[in-house]
DRENKE-816268 format. One record per residue (C-alpha): residue number from 0; residue in one letter; x negated, y negated, z. Coordinates in Angstrom, 2 decimals. Example, Ala and Ser with C-alpha at 12.3 -4.5 7.8 and 13.67 -1.06 7.14 Angstrom:
@i->0	aa->a	u->-12.30	v->4.50	w->7.80 $
@i->1	aa->s	u->-13.67	v->1.06	w->7.14 $
END
This chain:
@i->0	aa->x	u->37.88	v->5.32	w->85.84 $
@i->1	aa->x	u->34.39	v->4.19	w->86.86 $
@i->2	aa->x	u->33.10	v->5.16	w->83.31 $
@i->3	aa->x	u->36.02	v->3.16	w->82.20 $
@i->4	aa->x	u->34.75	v->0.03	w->83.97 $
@i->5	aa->x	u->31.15	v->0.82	w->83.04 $
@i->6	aa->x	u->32.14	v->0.76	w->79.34 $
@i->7	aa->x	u->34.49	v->-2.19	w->79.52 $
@i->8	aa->x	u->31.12	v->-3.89	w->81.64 $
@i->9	aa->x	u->28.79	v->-3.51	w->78.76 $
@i->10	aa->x	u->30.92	v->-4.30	w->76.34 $
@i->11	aa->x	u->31.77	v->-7.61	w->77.48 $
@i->12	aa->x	u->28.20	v->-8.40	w->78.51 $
@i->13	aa->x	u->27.22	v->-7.37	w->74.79 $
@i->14	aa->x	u->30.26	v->-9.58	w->73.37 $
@i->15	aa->x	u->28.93	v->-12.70	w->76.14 $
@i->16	aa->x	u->24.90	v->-12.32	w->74.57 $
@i->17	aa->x	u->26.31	v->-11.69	w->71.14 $
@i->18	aa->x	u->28.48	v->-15.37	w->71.46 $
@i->19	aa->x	u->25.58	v->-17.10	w->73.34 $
@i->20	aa->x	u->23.15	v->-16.47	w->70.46 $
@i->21	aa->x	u->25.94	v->-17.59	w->67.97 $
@i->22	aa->x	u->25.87	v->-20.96	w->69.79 $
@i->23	aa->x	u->22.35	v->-21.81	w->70.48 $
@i->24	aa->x	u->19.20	v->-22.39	w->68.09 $
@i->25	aa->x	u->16.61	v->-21.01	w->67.63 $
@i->26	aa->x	u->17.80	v->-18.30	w->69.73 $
@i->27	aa->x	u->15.69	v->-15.65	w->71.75 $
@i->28	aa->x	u->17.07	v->-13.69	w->74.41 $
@i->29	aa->x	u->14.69	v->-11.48	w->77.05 $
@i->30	aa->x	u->15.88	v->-9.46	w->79.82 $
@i->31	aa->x	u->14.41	v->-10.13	w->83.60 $
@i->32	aa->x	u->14.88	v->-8.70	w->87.12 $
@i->33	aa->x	u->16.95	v->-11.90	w->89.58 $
@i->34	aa->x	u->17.70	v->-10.52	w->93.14 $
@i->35	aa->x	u->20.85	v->-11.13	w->94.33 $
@i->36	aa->x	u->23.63	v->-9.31	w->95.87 $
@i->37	aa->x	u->27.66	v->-9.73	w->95.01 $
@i->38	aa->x	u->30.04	v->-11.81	w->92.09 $
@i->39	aa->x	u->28.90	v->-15.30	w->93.88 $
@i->40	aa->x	u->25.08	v->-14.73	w->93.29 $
@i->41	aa->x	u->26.24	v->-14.27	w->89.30 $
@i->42	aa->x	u->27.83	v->-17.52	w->89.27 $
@i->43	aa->x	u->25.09	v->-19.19	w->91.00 $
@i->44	aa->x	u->22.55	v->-17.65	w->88.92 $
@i->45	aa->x	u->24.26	v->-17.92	w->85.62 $
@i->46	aa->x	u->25.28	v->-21.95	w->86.64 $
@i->47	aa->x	u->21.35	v->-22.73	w->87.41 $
@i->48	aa->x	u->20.56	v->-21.44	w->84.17 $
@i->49	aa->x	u->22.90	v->-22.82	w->82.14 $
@i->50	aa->x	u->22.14	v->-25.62	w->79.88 $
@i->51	aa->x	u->24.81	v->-26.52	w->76.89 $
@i->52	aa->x	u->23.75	v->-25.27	w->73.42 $
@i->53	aa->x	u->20.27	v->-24.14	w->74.94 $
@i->54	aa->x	u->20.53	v->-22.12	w->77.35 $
@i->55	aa->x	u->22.89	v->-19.16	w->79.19 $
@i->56	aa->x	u->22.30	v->-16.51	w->81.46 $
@i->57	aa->x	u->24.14	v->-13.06	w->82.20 $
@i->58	aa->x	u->23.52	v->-11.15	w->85.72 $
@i->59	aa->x	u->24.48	v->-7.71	w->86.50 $
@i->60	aa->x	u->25.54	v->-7.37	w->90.34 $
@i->61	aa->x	u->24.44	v->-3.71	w->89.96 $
@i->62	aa->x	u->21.19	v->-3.50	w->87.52 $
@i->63	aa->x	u->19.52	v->-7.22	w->89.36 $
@i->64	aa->x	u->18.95	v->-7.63	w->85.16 $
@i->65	aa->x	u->19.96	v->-10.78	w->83.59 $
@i->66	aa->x	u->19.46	v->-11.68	w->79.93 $
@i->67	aa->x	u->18.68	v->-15.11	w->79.03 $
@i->68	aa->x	u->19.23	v->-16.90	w->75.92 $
@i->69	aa->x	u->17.96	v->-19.59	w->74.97 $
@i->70	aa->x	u->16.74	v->-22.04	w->72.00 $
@i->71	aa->x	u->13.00	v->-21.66	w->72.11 $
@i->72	aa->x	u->12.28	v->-25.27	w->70.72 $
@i->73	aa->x	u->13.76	v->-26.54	w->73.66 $
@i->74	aa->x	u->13.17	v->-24.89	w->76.26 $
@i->75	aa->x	u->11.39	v->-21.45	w->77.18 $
@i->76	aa->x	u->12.26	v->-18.27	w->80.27 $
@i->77	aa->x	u->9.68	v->-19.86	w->82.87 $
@i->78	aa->x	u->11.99	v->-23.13	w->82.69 $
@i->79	aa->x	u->14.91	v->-21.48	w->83.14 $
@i->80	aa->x	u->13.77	v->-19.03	w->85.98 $
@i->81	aa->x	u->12.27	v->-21.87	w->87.74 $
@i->82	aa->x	u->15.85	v->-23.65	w->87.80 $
@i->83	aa->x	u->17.54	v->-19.96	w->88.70 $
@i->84	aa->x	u->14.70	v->-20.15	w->91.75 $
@i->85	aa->x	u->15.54	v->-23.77	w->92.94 $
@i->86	aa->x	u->19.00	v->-22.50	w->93.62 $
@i->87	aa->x	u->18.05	v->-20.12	w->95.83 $
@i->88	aa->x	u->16.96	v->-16.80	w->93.37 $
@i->89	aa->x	u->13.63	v->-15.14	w->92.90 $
@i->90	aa->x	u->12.10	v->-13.44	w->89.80 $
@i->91	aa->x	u->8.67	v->-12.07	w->89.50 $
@i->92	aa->x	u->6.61	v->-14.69	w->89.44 $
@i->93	aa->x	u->9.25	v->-17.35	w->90.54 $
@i->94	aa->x	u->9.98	v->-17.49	w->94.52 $
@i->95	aa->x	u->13.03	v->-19.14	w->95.76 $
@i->96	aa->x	u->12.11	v->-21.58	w->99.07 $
@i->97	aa->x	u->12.80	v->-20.48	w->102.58 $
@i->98	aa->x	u->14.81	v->-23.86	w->101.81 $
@i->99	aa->x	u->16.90	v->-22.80	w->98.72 $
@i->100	aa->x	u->17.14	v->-19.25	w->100.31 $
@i->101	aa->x	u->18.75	v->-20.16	w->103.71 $
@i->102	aa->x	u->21.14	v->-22.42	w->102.52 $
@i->103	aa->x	u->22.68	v->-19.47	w->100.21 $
@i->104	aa->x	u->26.05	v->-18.09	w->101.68 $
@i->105	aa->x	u->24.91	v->-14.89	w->104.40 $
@i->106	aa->x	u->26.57	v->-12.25	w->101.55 $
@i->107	aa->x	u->24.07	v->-13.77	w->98.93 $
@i->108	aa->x	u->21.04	v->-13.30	w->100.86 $
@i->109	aa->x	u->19.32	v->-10.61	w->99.06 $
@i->110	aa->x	u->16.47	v->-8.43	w->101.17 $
@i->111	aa->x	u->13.45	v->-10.21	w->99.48 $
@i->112	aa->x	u->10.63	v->-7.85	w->97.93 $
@i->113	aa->x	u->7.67	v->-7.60	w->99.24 $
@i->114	aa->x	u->4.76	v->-9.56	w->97.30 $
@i->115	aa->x	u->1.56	v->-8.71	w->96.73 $
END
């Protein structure tokens, strides 16, 4: 059943990059690490990165990976992962504030990495 759900998973998010590209420009797409924890830190991430016809975003609770697309004349994946980090989200490279962080709900508040 869990390889079931696995497949159904990566079919959908393959489907979701597949109609995001259709939709948007001058489309690239990369894949980057987002900590988080549960289904409300996917639709906080994927809302902060959203922008209509430029950009999307799609988290995985269990891989931390999202893949962003995104029309590259209009905007570019430091943009976007600063936005995903205002809400509260870090990245390599892009800390969330102690602000953004706190105000998160308690089961979104990821164990931070260490940086060095």
């Amino acid at each position: 059943m869990e390889s079931l759900k696995n497949n159904v998973m990566a079919i959908l998010l393959l489907l979701s990059v597949t109609l995001a590209s259709a939709q948007i420009k001058n489309a690239k797409s990369e894949t980057v690490k987002i900590y988080g924890n549960c289904g409300m830190c996917k639709k906080t991430i994927e809302k902060a990165a959203m922008i209509n016809g430029v950009a999307t975003a799609n988290w995985n609770v269990d891989s931390k990976m999202a893949t962003l697309t995104f029309d590259t004349t209009k905007t570019n994946q430091n943009e976007i992962l600063k936005r995903i980090a205002a809400a509260g989200y870090q990245s390599e490279g892009h800390l969330a504030s102690d602000v953004a962080y706190s105000q998160l709900p308690k089961c979104c508040q990821y164990e931070k990495p260490s940086i060095k």
